[in-house]
N, C-alpha and C positions, 0 to 999 in steps of 0.2 A: 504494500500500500504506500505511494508518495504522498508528501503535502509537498502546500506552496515552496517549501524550501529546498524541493529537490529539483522544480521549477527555474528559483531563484539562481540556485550554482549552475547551471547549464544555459544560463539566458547568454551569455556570450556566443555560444556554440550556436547556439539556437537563431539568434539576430542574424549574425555570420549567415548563415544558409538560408534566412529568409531573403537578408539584402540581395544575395545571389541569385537567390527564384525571381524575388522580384525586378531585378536588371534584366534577368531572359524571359521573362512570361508577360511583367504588365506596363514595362517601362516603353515611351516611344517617344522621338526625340525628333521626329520627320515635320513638324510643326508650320505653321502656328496653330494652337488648339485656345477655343474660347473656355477658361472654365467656370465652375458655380459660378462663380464671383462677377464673373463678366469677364476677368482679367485677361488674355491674352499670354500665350507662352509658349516656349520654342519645344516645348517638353509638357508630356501628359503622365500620367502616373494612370492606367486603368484596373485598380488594385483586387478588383473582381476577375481578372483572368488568377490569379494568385489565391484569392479568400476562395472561390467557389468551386475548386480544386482539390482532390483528397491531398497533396502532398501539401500543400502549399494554406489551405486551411485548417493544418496540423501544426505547422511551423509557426503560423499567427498565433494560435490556441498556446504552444509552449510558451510563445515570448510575453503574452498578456496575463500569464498565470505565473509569467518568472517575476511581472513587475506588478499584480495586484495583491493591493487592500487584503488582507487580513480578513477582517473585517465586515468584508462585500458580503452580499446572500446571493445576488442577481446582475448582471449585468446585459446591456445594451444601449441600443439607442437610434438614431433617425433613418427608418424602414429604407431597406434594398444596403445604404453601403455598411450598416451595422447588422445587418442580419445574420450575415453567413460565418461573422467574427464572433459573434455571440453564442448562436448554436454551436459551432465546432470549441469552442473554450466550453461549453458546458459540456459538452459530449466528454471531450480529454480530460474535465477536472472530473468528470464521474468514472472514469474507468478508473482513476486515479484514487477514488475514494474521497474525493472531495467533492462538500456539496455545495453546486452552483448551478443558479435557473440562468434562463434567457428570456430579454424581455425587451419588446420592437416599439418605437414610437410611432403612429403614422401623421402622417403631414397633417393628413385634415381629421377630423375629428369622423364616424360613425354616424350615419342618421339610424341605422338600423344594427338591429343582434342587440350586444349591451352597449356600444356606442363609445365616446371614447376616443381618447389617440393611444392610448398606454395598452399592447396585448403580451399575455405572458401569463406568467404562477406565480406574481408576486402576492406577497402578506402585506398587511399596511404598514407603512411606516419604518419597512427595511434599509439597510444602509445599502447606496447602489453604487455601480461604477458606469460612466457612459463612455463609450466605443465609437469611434469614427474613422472610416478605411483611409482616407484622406482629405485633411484642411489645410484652407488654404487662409480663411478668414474667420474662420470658427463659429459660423452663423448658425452649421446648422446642432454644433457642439453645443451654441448658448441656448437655440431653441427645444432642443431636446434636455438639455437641464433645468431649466426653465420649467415645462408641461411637467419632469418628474417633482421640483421642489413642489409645485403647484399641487401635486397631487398628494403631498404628505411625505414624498419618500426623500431621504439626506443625501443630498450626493455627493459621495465622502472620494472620487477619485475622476479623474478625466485620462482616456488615454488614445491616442490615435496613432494606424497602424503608420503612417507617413504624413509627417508636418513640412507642410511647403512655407508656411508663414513666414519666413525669418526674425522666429521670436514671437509675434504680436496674437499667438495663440495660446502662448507660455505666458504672457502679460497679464490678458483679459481674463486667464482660467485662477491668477494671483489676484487680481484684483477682485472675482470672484471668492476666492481663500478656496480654491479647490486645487487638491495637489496634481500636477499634470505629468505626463510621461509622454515622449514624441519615441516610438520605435524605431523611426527611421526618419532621416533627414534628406536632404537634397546631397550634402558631403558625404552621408554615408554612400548616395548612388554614383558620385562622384561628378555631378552636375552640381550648378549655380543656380539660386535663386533667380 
């Protein structure tokens, strides 16, 4: 049986072979690409050929359990690019022995079923972490932080699989007080903001 600790000492090994999946599988550099943001860039990150991937949403799952909360019960966050980082971390920390839910936010709220943006097995009032494949601005990090405070739940950790921001996603998540974790940078792909 692992916990988070045996996570922990192998996130080095673990990052190492993700940065490498993700340079061959979701990196593309043939640009310019518009992204969320509006922004324009010579370089696109499509982190979904990597998360939705058996090998490559194993290596997510090690590196987000090498750097998660303690603490966490559940973790996710804004529907499609948190989905597949979510389930596959819950999948590996349950074979693991560790217990962790997944839990999807969707854009718009439910007119119908129970309604709602927040879907998942959460309890009320759990401490969460929220997940994002890749920011660039952290719009949709705040929104989905946001709908969880709103709904009772703490959100004790922010983590995203590749931060393009330079910095300003590490700022807003401090100026929030929530502790942030960037798994991958622009230098670790060995590209420029």
């Amino acid at each position: 049986m692992q916990n988070l600790r045996d996570f922990q000492k192998n996130i080095s090994q673990s990052k190492k072979a993700l940065i490498a999946l993700l340079r061959e599988r979701s990196l593309l550099t043939d640009g310019p690409y518009t992204l969320r943001s509006g922004e324009l860039s010579n370089w696109y990150l499509d982190g979904r050929r990597t998360t939705m991937d058996g090998e490559g949403a194993t290596l997510v799952a090690h590196c987000v359990l090498g750097t998660l909360d303690p603490g966490v019960a559940a973790i996710g966050g804004m529907t499609m690019g948190a989905d597949p980082i979510a389930v596959a971390t819950s999948v590996v920390a349950h074979q693991a022995g560790i217990p962790l839910r997944a839990f999807s936010v969707r854009k718009e709220a439910k007119a119908h079923g129970m309604g709602g943006r927040i879907v998942g097995p959460l309890e009320d009032g759990e401490a969460v972490t929220v997940l994002e494949d890749t920011t660039t601005t952290g719009a949709a990090f705040i929104e989905s932080i946001i709908v969880m405070q709103n709904a009772g739940f703490p959100v004790v950790q922010a983590i995203s699989v590749a931060d393009r921001s330079n910095g300003s996603v590490a700022k807003r998540m401090q100026e929030l007080e929530i502790p942030y974790v960037a798994l991958v940078t622009p230098e670790d792909l060995l590209l420029s903001t």
